[in-house]
C-alpha positions in Angstrom: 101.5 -134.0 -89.6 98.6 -135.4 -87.4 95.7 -133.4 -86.1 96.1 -132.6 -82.6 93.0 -132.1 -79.8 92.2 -130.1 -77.0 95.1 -132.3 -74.8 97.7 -131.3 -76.8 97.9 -134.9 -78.2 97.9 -135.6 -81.7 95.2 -138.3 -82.9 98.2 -140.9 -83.4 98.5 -140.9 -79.3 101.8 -138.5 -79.0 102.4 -135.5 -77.7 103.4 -132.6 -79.4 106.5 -131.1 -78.8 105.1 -127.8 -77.0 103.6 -130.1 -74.7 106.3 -132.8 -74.1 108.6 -130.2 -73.3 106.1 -128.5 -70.4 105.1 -132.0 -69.4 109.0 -133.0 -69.0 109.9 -129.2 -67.0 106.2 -128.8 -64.9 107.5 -130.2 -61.6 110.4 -127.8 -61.9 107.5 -125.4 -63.3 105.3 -125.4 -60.6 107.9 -125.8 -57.5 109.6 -122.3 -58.9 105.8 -120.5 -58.9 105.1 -122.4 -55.5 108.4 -120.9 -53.9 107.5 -117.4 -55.4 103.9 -117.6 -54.0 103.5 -120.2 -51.2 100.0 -121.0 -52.5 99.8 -124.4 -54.9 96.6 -123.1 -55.8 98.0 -120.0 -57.1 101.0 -122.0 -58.4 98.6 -124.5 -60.1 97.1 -121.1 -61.7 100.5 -119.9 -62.7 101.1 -123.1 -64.4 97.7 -123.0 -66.4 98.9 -119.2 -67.7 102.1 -120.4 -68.5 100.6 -123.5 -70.8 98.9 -121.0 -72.5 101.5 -118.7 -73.4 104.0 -121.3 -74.5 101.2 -123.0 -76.8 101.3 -119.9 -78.8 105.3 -119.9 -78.9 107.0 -120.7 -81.9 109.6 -123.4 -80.3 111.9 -123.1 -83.9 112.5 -119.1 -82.0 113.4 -121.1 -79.1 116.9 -121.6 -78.1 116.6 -123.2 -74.3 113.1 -124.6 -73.6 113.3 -125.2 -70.2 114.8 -121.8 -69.5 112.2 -119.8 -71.8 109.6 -122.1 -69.8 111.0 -120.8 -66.5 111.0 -117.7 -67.6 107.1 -117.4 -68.6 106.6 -118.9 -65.0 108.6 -116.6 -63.2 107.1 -113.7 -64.9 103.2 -115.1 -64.5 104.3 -115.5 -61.0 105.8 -111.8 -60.2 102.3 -110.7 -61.4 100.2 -113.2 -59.1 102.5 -111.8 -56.1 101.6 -108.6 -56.2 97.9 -109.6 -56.2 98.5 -112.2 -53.2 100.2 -108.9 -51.9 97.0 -107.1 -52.0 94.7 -110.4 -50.6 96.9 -110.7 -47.6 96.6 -106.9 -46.8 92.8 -108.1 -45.7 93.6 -111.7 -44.4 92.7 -112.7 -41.0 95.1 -113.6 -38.8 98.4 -115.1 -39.6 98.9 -115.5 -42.9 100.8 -118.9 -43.3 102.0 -120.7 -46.7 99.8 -123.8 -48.4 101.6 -126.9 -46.6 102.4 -129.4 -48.9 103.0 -133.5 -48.1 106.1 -134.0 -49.9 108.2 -137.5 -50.6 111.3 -138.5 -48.8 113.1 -137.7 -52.0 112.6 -134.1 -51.1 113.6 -134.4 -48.0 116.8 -135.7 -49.6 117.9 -133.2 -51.9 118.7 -130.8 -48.3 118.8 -127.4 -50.1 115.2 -127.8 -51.8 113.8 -129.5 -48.5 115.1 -125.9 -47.1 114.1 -123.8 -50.0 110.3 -125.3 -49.4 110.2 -125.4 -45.7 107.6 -123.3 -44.0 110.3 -121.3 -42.3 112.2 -120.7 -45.4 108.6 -119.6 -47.5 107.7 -117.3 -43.9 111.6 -115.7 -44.5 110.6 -115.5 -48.6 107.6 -113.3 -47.7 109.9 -110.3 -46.0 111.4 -109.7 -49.7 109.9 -107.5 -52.8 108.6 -109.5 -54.9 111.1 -108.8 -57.2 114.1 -109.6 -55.2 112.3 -113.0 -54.2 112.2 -113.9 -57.7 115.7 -113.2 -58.1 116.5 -115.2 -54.4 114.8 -118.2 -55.7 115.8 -118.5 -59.2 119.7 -117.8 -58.0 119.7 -119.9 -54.8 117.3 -122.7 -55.7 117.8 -123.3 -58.8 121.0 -121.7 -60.0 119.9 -120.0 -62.5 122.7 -117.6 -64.6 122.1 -113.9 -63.9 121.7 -113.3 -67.0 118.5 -115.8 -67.2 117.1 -114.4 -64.5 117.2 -110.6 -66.0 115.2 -112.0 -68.6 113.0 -113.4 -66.4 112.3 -110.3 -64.3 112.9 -107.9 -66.9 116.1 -106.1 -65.4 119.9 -105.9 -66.5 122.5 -108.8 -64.9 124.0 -105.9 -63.4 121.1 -104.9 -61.5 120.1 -108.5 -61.0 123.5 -109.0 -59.6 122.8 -106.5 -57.2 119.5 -107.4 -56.3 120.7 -110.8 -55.6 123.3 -109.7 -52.9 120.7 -107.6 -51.5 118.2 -110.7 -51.2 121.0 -113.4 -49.8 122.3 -110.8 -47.3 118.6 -110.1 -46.1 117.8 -114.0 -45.7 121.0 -114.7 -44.2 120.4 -112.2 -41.2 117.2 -113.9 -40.5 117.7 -117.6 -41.1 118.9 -120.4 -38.1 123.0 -120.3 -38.2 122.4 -124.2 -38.7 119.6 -125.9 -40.8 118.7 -128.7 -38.5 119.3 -132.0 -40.1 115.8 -134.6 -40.5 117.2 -136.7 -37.6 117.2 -134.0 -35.5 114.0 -132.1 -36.7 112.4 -135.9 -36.4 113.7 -136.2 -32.7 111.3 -133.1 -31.8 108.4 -133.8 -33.9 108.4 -137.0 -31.7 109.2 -135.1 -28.6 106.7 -133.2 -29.4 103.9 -135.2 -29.8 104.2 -137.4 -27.0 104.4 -134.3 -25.4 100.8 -132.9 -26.7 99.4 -136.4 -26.6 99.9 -136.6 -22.9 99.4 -132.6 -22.2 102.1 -132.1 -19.8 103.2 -128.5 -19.0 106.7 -129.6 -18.4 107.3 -132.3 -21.4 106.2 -129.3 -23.7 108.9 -126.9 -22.1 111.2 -129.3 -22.0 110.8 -129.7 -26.1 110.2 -125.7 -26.7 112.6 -123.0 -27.3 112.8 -120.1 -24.6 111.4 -117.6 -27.4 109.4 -120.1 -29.6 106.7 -118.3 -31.8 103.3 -120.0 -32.8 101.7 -119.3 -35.4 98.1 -120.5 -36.1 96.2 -120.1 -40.0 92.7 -120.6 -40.0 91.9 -117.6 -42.3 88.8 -116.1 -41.1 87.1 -120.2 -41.2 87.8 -122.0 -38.5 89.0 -121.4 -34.7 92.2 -120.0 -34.9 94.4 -117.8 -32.8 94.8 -115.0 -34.8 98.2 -113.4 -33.5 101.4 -114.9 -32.8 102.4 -116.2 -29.6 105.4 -116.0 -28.2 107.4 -117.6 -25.5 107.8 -121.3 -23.7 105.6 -120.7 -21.3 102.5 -119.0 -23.3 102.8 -121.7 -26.1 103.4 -124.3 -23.5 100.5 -123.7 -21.8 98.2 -123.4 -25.0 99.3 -126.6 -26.2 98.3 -128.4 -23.0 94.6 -126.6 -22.8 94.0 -127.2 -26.2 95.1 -131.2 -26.0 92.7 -131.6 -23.1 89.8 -130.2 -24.9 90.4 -132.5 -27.8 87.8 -134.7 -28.1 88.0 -138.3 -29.0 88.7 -139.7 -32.5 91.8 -137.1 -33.2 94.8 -138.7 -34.9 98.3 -137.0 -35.6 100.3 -139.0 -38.5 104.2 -138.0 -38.8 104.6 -137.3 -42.5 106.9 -135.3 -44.7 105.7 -131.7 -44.8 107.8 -129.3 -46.9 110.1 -130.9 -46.8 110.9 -131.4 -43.2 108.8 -133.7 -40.2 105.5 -132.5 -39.5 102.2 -134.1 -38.7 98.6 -134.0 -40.2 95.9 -133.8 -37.2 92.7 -135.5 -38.6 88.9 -135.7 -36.8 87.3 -139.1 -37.3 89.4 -139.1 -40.6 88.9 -135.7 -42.6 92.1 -133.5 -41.7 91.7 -130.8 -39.1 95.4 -129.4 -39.1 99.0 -129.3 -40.3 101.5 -129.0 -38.0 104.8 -128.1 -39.6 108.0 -126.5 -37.2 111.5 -124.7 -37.4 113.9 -126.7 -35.2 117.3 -125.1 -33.8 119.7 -127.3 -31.5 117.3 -129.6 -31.2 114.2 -127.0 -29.5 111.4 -126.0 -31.7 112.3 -122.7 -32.3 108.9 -121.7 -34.7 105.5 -123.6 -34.5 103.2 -123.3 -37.8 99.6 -124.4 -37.0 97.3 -124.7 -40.5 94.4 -124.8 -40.2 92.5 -123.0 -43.0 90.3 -125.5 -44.7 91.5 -123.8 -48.4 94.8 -124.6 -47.6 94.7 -128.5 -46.5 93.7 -129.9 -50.1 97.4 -130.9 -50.9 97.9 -132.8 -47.9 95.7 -136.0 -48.9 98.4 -137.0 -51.5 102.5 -136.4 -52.4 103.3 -132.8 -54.7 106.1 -134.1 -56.8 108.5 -130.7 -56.6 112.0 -130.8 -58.4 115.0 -128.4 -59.3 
């Protein structure tokens, strides 16, 4: 056997079989620990304790690698959430979830596009931590109950239970109808002719009756720092704020989450993220980011996989 090296490569070039396996499962790695947390820099985190755990793993004990994989992650994950739990307590403002630019291929696969979307993350955040776990590794990814009460350390009985708990919650709060790309597309371009121009009645027009804006900056940039709701209020914001913009401000449509959205730069370095929940073709919830920590994975595609 070849000597390895600090890569996990051995000196003849291939990997070891540790670290082909995480190499072949970290997309589905990493978009598990992002939908737990909403934060890729906390997933990215979650992904370095999980390499280090399964390093030490003796893969002949190993019956399933990727589910023994999933498992670390979901468990390195439960822990981070309760800290993230704790951090938000003292956060300023809204606290919104790490946008991501994402490939059409995402948008594609229509139940991870949803699972990722920052309305579905914003939904994720009104569970325990526990029974978001449990949400996400049933829903998403279909794991078996009985995978998943390894993962968070309960019986499939209770897991079973926490599951029909977590579904029933989400499905109270969630649009009847997940608006299709076309249609979510139609109102990001409603939108932004709408904001480019800063007409009062264009934005209405485009705006649901009880639309609520959110805006992140987190305490480091001009933000609003509660959420506003209503046509009219937002409506009126929108149009103020476009007329102060000054020159050399750029919105690009891009895939955000999964769904439409647009990156707003400032003679090139990016200012904002602009990512929305659309219902019967209105804009039913407007997510502003615009915490400087949280814009990093907007400058190139996160590969995220089931």
């Amino acid at each position: 056997m070849s000597k390895g090296n600090a890569t996990g490569r051995p000196a003849d070039g291939r990997m070891d079989p540790a670290t082909e396996s995480f190499v072949a499962h970290r997309n589905l790695l990493f978009t598990v620990a992002y939908e737990m947390l909403g934060s890729a820099a906390d997933a990215e985190d979650v992904l370095q304790e999980t390499w280090l755990r399964w390093a030490g793993v003796d893969l002949d004990t190993v019956r399933d690698r990727r589910a023994y994989l999933v498992r670390i992650t979901t468990r390195q994950a439960l822990d981070r959430l309760r800290t993230l739990g704790r951090r938000k307590e003292s956060y300023v403002g809204p606290w919104l979830p790490e946008p991501l630019l994402t490939s059409p291929d995402v948008a594609e696969d229509v139940e991870l596009a949803d699972s990722v979307s920052m309305a579905m993350l914003l939904l994720l955040e009104t569970l325990a931590p526990t029974e978001r776990a449990v949400f996400v590794l049933r829903e998403v990814f279909d794991l078996a109950y009985g995978e998943i009460a390894e993962a968070v350390g309960k019986s499939p009985a209770a897991v079973r239970q926490i599951a029909h708990r977590a579904r029933a919650h989400i499905a109270a709060r969630r649009p009847r109808d997940v608006a299709s790309p076309t249609d979510t597309r139609a109102a990001l371009r409603a939108f932004q002719r709408a904001t480019e121009t800063g007409d009062l009645q264009d934005l209405l027009d485009v705006l649901a009756p009880d639309i609520v804006l959110l805006t992140d900056g987190g305490g480091l940039t001009q933000a609003i720092r509660k959420p506003i709701v209503g046509a009219g209020k937002v409506a009126q914001l929108l149009s103020t704020g476009m007329r102060n913009f000054t020159a050399g401000v750029t919105a690009e449509a891009v895939g955000i989450n999964g769904r439409p959205g647009l990156v707003i730069r400032l003679g090139g370095t990016v200012e904002a993220v602009v990512a929305m929940r659309v219902e019967d073709g209105l804009i039913t919830g407007l997510y502003i980011v615009r915490n400087p920590e949280k814009l990093s994975r907007v400058k190139q595609e996160t590969t995220l996989s089931r």
